[in-house]
C-alpha positions, 0 to 999 in steps of 0.5 A: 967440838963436834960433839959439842954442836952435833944438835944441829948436824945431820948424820947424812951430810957429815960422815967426814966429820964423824969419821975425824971423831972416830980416828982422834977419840982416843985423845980424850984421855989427856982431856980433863974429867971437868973439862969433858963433864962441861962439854957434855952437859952442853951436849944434854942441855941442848934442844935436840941432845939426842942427835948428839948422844948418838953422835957420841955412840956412834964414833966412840967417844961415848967410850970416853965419858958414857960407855954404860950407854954403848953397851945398852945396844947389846940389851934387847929390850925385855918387852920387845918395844924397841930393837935394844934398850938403847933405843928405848932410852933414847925415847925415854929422854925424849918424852922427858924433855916433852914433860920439862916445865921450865926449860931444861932440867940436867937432873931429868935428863940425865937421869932419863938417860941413865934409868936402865944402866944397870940392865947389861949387868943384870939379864938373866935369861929364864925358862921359856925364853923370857929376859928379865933385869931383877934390881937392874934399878939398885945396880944401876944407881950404884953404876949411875954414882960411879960414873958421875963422880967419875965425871966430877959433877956436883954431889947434889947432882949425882944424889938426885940422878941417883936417887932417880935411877933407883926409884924409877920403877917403884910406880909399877908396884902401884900399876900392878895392884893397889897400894895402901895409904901407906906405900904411898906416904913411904913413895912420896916420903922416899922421892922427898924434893925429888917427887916431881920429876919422879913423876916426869921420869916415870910417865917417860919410861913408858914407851909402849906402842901398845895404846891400850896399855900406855893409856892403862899406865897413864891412868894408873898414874894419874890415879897414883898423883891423885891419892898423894894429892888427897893424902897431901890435904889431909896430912903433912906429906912433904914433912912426915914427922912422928907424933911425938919429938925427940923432946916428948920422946926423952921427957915420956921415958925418962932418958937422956939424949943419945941412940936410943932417942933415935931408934925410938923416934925411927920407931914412930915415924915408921908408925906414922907412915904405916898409921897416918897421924895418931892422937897423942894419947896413942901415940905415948902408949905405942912409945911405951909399948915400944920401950918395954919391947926393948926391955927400956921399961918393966912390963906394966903390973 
């Protein structure tokens, strides 16, 4: 129950209390994983859930429904903006809540504090000192799935927040360079419903107390933002479909529904990412040029 209202406590006037959780945490084991997943979803949908999130740090019951967070107080960050990754986490929940258009979002906020789970499991030091965390985005997908199943939460709930973790730092290859019209079909394609608060997620990773650099990021997204709003007016982005339907597909090759429909169709949607939208004529040769390729077709005389 004190996890439970520790928005409101301050740590300087309730050592007894946090010394109570400490010495009973361990009776959570008999506490049922819905019962435990309700109370801490209170916890995270409050106004401030950050004083209680450390709260449960603090005495260990994070032990009992969040340990990945725990651990994230032995990580040093990597660009040495925060003592560890667990303060940068921290921060990053915070400016999530900030960027909240519409009062609370579970999804963001559990994404936000489970986007760099996966960094623990995947430090590597390299010559000359420097950390880094390769894929610590895939690995923690995997962790963030885990531990929400394990907390028995929706399966669209845990989809979202995993699909979140493991596209959170695909903004950065756009950061880095520019993208083609194609990476950002694939991103928006990739985020699907989830593009906005991909968005939110993104602008909160970014905790430099470097102005400069936080600004460039900022811009840099800005920019990104404004090309899926430019790509968005010219063509269908939200349904990103080939140029020609299954039907269309089955009628041009003379084939009967079945797999290889399928692979064609994939084939052609991958075209129209790469391409954009094809007058149909062109479309109809890449799907017989496809179809000889895989030997469905006699080369043509």
């Amino acid at each position: 129950r004190a996890a439970r209202f520790s928005a409101q406590l301050s740590f300087a006037v309730v050592p007894e209390v946090r010394a109570a959780i400490l010495a009973m945490a361990d009776r959570l084991e008999i506490v049922s994983a819905e019962r435990i997943r309700d109370e801490l979803t209170k916890l995270i949908l409050a106004p401030c859930p950050r004083r209680g999130i450390e709260l449960l740090v603090a005495t260990g019951l994070a032990d009992h429904c969040l340990p990945e967070l725990g651990r994230l107080k032995e990580t040093v960050d990597e660009h040495r903006r925060h003592k560890d990754v667990y303060a940068h986490t921290l921060t990053v929940l915070d400016q999530a809540i900030a960027l909240e258009p519409d009062g609370p979002d579970l999804v963001l906020r559990l994404a936000a504090l489970l986007h760099d789970i996966g960094k623990p499991k995947t430090k590597s030091v390299e010559p000359g000192g420097k950390v880094s965390f390769h894929h610590h985005e895939v690995v923690g997908a995997a962790m963030a799935r885990q531990r929400l199943m394990a907390l028995r939460y929706p399966k669209d709930v845990v989809e979202d927040v995993t699909r979140l973790v493991e596209l959170h730092l695909r903004f950065h290859g756009y950061a880095e360079g520019a993208w083609t019209d194609s990476a950002v079909r694939r991103y928006v394609r990739d985020a699907g419903p989830l593009l906005d608060r991909l968005h939110r997620l993104t602008r909160s990773d970014c905790t430099t107390r470097n102005a400069r650099k936080a600004a460039a990021l900022a811009a840099a997204y800005d920019s990104l933002e404004q090309r899926i709003a430019e790509l968005a007016a010219a063509e269908d982005l939200e349904r990103i479909r080939p140029d020609l339907d299954g039907n269309e597909i089955m009628a041009e090759l003379g084939i009967p529904p079945g797999p290889v429909v399928g692979r064609a169709y994939q084939h052609l949607r991958e075209l129209r990412l790469d391409h954009g939208p094809l007058p149909r004529e062109d479309a109809v040769a890449e799907l017989h040029r496809w179809a000889r390729a895989e030997g469905l077709e006699p080369p043509p005389d």
